[in-house]
N, C-alpha and C positions, 0 to 999 in steps of 0.2 A: 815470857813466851816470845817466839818468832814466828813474824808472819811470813808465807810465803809470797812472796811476791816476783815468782818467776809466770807470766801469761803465756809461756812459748805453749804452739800445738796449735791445733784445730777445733772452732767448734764446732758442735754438732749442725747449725746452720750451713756455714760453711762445706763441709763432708755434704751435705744434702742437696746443696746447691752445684756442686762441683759431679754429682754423682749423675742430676739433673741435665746438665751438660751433657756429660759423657755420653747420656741414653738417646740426648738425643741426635747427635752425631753421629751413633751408630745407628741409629733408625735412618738419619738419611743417607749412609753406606750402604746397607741393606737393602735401599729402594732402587739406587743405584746400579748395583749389582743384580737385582733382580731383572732390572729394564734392559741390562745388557745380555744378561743370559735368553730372553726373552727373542730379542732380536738377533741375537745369533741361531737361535733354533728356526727363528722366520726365513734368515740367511740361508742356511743347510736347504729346507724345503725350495726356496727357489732356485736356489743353484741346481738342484737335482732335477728338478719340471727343466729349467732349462739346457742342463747336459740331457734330458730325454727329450726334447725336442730337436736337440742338431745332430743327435743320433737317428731323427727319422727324415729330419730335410737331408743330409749327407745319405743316407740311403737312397730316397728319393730320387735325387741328385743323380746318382750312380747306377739311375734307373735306365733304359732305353724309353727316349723322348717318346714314342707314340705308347709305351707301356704304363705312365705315370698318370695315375689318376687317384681322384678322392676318398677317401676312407676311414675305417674308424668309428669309432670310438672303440679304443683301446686302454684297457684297464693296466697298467703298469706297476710293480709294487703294491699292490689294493688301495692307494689313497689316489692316483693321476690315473688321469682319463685323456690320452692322447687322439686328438682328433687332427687332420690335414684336410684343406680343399686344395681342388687344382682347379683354375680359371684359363679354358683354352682359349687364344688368340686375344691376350690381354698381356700388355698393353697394346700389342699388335699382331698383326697375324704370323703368324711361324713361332710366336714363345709360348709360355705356360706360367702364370702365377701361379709360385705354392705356396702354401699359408697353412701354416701347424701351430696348431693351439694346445698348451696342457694346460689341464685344470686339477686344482688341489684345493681340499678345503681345510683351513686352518683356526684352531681355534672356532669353530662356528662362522666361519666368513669363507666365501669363493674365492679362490685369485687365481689368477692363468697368465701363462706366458706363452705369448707369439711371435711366431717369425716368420718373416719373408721373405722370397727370393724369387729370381727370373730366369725358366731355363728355354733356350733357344734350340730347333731342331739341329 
């Protein structure tokens, strides 16, 4: 009789340990990717509160100075709430602080973006 005596291959330890591995690499691909998608969708929403915000200061803007005043709350797309104050003779007399705020809520959390600017008679 012959024996075999070729040990080439894998054990079943091996295969299990290696497999072990694999799962969990993709597990922390997976988390990775999730965190990314994540904050890109957080991305999109503020970029958009803030292209709706310099859409109403550039309005504003292009207002006639003694016409510009406070307003709002404006429902936009149904999740932003645009709101603007105007502070006359600040920081001095003859200009106008405007200040526009959007608000979105994300995930179960507020966030808002604002902006400022100064317009002179």
């Amino acid at each position: 009789m012959y024996k075999i005596r070729n040990n080439n291959g894998f054990t079943l330890i091996e295969i299990l340990i290696a497999l072990f591995i694999l799962v969990v690499g993709l597990l922390g691909v997976i988390s990775v990717a999730t965190t990314v998608i994540n904050g890109n969708a957080f991305g999109k929403e503020i970029t958009t509160a803030t292209t709706l915000a310099q859409d109403k200061m550039e309005e504003l803007k292009g207002t006639d100075y003694t016409s510009i005043t406070s307003g709002g709350p404006e429902t936009q797309q149904s999740i932003y709430t645009r709101t603007w104050t105007v502070t006359s003779d600040s920081p001095v007399a003859g200009m106008k602080t405007i200040e526009v705020t959007v608000e979105f809520t994300w995930k179960g959390t507020t966030h808002n973006v604002a902006l400022k600017t100064i317009v002179a008679e």
